[in-house]
C-alpha positions in Angstrom: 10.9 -74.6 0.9 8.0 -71.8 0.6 9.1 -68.4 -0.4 7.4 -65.9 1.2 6.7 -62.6 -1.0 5.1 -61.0 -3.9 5.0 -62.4 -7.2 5.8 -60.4 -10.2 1.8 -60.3 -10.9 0.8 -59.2 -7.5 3.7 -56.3 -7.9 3.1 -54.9 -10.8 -1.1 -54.8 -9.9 0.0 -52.9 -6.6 2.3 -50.5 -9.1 -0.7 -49.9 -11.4 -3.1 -49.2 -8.8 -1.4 -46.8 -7.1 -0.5 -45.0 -10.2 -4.0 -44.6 -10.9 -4.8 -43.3 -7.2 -2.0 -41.1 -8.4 -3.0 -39.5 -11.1 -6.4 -38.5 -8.7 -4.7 -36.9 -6.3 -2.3 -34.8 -8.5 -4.9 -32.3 -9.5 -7.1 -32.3 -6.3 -3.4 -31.4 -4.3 -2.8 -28.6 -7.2 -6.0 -26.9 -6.4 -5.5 -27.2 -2.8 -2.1 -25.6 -2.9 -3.4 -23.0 -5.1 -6.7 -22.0 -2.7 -4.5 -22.3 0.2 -2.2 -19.4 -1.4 -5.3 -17.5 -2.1 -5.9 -17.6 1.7 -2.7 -17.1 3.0 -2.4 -13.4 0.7 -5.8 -12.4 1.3 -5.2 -12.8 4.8 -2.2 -11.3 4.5 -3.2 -8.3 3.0 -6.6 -7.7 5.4 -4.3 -8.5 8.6 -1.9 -5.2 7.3 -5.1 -3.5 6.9 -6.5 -4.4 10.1 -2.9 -3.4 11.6 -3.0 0.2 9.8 -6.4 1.1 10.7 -6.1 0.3 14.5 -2.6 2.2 14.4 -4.2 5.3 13.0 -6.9 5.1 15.8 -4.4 4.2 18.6 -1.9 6.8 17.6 -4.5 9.3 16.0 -2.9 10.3 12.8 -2.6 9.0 9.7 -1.2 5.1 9.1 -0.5 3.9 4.8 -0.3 1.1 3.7 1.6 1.4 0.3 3.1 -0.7 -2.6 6.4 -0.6 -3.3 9.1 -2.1 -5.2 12.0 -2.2 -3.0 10.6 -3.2 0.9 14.1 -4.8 1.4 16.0 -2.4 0.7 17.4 -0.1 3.8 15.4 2.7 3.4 12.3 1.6 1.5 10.3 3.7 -0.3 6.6 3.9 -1.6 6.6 3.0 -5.7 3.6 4.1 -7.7 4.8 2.1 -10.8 4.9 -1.0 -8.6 2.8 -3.8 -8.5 0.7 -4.9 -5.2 2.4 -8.4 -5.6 5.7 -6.8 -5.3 5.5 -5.9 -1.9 3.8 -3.2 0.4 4.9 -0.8 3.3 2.7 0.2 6.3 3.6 3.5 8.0 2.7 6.2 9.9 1.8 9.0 7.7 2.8 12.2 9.6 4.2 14.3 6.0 3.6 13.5 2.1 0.4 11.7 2.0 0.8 8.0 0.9 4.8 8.8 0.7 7.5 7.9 3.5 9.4 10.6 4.6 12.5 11.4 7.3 10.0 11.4 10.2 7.5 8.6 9.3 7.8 5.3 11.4 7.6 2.4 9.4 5.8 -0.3 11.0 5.4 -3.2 8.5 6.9 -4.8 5.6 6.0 -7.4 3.1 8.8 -8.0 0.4 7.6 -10.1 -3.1 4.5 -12.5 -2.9 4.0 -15.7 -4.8 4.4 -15.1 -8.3 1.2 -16.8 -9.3 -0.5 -13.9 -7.7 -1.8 -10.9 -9.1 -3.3 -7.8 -6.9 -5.4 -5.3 -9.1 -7.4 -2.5 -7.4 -10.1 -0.2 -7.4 -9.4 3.3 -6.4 -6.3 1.9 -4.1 -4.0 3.0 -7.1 -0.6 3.1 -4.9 -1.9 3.2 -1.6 -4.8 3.0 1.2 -4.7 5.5 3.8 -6.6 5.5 7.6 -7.3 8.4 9.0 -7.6 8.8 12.9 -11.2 8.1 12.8 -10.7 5.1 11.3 -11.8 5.7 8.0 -10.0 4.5 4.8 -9.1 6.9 1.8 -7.1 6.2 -1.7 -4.8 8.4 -3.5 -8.0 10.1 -5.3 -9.5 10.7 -2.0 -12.5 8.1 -1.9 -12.7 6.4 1.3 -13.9 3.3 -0.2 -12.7 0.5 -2.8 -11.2 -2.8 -3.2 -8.3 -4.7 -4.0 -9.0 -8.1 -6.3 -6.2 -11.0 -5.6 -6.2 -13.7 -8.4 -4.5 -17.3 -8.2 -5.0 -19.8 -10.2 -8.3 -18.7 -11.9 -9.8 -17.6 -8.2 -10.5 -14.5 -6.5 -10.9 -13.0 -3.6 -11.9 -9.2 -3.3 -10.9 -7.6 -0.1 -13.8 -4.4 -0.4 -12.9 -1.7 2.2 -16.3 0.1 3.0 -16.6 3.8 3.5 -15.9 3.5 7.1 -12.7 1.2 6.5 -13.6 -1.9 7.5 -12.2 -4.9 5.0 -14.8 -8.1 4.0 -14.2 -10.7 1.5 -16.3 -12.0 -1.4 -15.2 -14.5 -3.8 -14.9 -14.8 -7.1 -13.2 -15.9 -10.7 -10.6 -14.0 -11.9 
């Protein structure tokens, strides 16, 4: 009687073979992983912009969007000794510029991001600010600057423009 299956041979080339088409994919599914958390932050962080410029126009006062340490917490608070990756705030600035107070309305919150991520920034300190017109301003008062998000070795620069509109460039970190 015929046996019908693999040999030991035939098994153990099947084994080998797929560990090498293993050993391929490992680092090419690393780097995708890594580029699609790059995307998913910078979107991230240019859709909340997007969101507090149109509010300021729509509602015509001032919308933040600030980092803060605690966006969980029941009455979260703007941090300047936080990090970007810890989280940010976007509210409607009617008192302390770039600080929540009793009658601001918070409209968004983003708690911790991936910890492989780092945000560093250019004149955005603590927190970017839209005026009703539409136009962007930092704690220092410029109305332009940028905010650099690193994974993995790659960047992506979200630069705000003097009239507040975001665009991307990439980069290395």
């Amino acid at each position: 009687m015929n046996g019908r299956g693999f040999t030991l041979v035939e098994l153990l080339v099947v084994l080998a073979v797929g560990a090498i088409l293993l050993t391929i994919a490992i680092p090419g599914y690393a780097f995708f992983m890594n580029a699609s958390r790059l995307t998913a932050l910078t979107n991230d962080l240019v859709t909340v912009l997007h969101l507090a410029r149109s509010e300021a126009v729509k509602r015509g006062t001032r919308v933040t969007v600030c980092k803060t340490s605690n966006a969980m917490a029941v009455t979260p608070a703007c941090d300047t000794t936080a990090s970007w990756q810890q989280g940010w705030l976007v509210f409607v600035d009617g008192g302390t510029r770039g600080g929540i107070d009793s009658g601001d309305t918070l409209l968004r919150v983003q708690d911790r991001v991936s910890a492989e991520a780092t945000i560093t920034t250019s004149n955005y300190s603590s927190f970017v600010s839209y005026l009703p017109s539409g136009v962007s301003q930092g704690p220092n008062g410029l109305a332009n600057g940028a905010l650099h998000v690193c994974v993995a070795g790659n960047r992506r620069d979200i630069i705000i423009n003097s009239t507040g509109r975001p665009r991307l460039s990439a980069s290395t970190c």
